[in-house]
N, C-alpha and C positions, 0 to 999 in steps of 0.2 A: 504402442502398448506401454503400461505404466511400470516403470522398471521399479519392484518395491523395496527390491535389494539396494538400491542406492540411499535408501535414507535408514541405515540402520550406525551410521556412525557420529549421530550427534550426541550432546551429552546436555547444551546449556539450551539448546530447540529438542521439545518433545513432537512426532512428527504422526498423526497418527491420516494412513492412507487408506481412502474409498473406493470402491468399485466401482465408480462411474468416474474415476479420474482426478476428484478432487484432494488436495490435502491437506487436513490439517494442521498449521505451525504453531506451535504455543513457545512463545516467549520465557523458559520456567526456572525464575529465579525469584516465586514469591514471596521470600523474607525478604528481599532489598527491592520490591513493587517493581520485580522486571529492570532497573535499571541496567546499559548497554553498556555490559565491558568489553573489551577488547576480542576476550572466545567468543561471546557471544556475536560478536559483529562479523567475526571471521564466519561463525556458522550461520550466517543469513546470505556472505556473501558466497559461500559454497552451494547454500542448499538455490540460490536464486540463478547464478549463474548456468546450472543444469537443471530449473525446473523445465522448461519446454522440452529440452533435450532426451528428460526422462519419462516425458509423457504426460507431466500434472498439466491437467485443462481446467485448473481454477484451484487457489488458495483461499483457504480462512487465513488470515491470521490475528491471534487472540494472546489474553494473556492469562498465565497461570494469576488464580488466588482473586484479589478485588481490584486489582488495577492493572490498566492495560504495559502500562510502562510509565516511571518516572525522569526516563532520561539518560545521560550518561551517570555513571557510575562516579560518583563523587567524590567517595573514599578512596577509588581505586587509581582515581585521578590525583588526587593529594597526593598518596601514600609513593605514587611512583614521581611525582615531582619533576615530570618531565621536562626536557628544552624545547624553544620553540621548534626547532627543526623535529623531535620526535613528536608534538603533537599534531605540528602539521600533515605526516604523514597517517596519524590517528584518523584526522578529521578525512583523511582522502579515502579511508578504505571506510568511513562510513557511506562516503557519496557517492564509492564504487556497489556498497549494500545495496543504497536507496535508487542506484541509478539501475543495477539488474531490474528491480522492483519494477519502476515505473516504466523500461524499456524493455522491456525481457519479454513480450506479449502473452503472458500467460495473466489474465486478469486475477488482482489479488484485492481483497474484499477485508475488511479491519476489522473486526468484532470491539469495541471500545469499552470499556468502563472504569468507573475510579480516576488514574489518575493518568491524564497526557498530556503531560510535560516536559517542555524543554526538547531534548531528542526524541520522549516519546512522540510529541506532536511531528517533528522531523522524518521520524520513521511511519506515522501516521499518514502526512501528507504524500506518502509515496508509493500510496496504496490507491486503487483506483475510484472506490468505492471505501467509504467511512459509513460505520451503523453504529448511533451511540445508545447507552440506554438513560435512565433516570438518574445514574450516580455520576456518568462521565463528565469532568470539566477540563476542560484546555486553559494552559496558560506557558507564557514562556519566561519562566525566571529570572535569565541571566544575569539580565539589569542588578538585579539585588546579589547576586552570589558573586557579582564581581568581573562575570568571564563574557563572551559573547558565544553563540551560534556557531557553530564549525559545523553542522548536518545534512544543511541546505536549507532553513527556515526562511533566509532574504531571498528563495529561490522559489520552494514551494509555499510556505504558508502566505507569503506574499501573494501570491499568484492567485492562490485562494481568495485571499480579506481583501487584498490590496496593503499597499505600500506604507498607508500613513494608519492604520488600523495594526497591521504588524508591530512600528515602531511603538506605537500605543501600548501594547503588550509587554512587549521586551522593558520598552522603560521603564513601566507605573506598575509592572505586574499584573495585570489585568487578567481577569482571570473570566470564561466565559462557561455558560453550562445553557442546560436546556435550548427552548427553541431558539432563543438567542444564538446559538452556536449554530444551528442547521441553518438560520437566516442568514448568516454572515455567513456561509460557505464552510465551516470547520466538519460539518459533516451532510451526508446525504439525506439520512434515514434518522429516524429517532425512534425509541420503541419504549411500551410501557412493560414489558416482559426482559427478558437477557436480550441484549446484543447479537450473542450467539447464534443464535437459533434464527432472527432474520438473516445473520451473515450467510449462516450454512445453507438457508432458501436460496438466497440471491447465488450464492456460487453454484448449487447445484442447479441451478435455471441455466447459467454462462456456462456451464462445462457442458449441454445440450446444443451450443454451438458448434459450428463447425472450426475446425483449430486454427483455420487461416483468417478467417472472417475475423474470431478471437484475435489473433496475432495483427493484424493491423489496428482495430480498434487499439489494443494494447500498449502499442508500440509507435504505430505510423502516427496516431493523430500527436499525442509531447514534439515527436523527429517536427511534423509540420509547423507547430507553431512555437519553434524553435528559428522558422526559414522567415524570409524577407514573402511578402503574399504574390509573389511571382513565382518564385521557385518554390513557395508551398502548394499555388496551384497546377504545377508544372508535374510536382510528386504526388499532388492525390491522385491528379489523372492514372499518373505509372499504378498507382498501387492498387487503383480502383479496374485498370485493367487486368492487373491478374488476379486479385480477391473475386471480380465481378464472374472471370469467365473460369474461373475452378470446376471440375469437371463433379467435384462433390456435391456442387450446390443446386447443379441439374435438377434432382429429384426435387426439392425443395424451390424451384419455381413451377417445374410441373406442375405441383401440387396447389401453386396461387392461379396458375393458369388454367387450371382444371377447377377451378374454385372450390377445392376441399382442403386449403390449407386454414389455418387459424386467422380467424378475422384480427383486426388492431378496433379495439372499444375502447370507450372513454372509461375510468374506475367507478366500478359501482359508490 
């Protein structure tokens, strides 16, 4: 059951919770376009670490105002003038954020527009699901501002574009939008309407799964192709053993078995 008392202490995430499980996160710092400061990172990595826990079976997450996220926090980054040893630890508790995110099997779904850059793209890529609309463009700064990547960008966006298309970005500043971006992987979906509103379909179609089924897809397939393809097909077996024979999912092959469950058709 969805505990709704646990998300009533954020202040930099506005959290608004549905009755079928999903929850809304809004990123809401829209004077400075969502850029991630440090509270803000701390409440992504609190509210991520106990979403399964709490019962959320699928996040939006979106950004206050016209831009999804512009990144870290710039000013907030000068003005403390940190040492290396204090940013490094900066950069660890973003990839403890993005790692709840993309490991934490509760599938989370990006609503995009405006602007994703730099860590927004960071905190993007660690979403399972990206929907951009008409205004969204990616691009990764650093190159120009001087600093590099500390989010996970050589980790995920990489992994996304590929390796020599990354570099591309970062150096030249390259800056991607439209289908251009859904072709090269930056996102899934593209819409001619809000982001939103395909994001909150797709989540509320994912949270009509069953939570385990959810939680491997989530979780199991990054753990896998993280492993050498011995011991990834070693662990999909394991995981495909107890997802497959879940006592929940009974009904729901009766129901293929009986031939009244929902066909799979090609899109109109």
């Amino acid at each position: 059951m969805l505990a709704k008392d646990s998300f009533n202490s954020y202040e930099k995430l506005a959290i608004d919770v549905r009755d079928n499980g999903v929850c809304i996160v809004t990123l809401n710092r829209p004077s400075k376009r969502n850029a991630l400061d440090t509270a803000t990172v701390e409440e992504l990595v609190q509210f991520f670490s106990g979403a399964h826990r709490n019962g959320v079976k699928a996040v939006v997450l979106a950004g206050a105002g016209d831009h999804f996220c512009a990144g870290l926090d710039l000013v907030e980054h000068w003005k403390e003038d940190r040492s290396p040893d204090e940013f490094m630890h900066v950069c660890l508790r973003w990839h403890e954020a993005f790692n709840k995110m993309e490991y934490g099997g509760v599938p989370v779904i990006a609503a995009l527009q405006g602007a994703v850059v730099g860590g927004g793209l960071e905190l993007a890529s660690a979403a399972h699901i990206r929907v951009m609309d008409q205004t969204t463009y990616f691009a990764l700064p650093e190159g120009q501002r001087g600093i590099f990547t500390g989010g996970g960008a050589t980790i995920r966006v990489s992994d996304l574009i590929g390796k020599s298309r990354m570099i591309d970005m970062i150096l030249m500043g390259r800056v991607y939008q439209g289908q251009d971006a859904v072709d090269l992987g930056l996102a899934q979906y593209i819409t001619e309407g809000a982001s939103f509103d395909k994001a909150l379909e797709l989540a509320d179609r994912a949270a009509e799964n069953l939570p385990l089924t959810n939680y491997a897809i989530c979780s199991a397939i990054s753990h896998l192709n993280n492993m050498s393809g011995m011991d990834a097909a070693y662990a999909e077996a394991v995981v495909a053993g107890v997802v497959n024979t879940q006592p929940a999912a009974r009904a729901r092959l009766e129901a293929f078995a009986n031939k009244t469950a929902a066909r799979v058709r090609p899109n109109d």
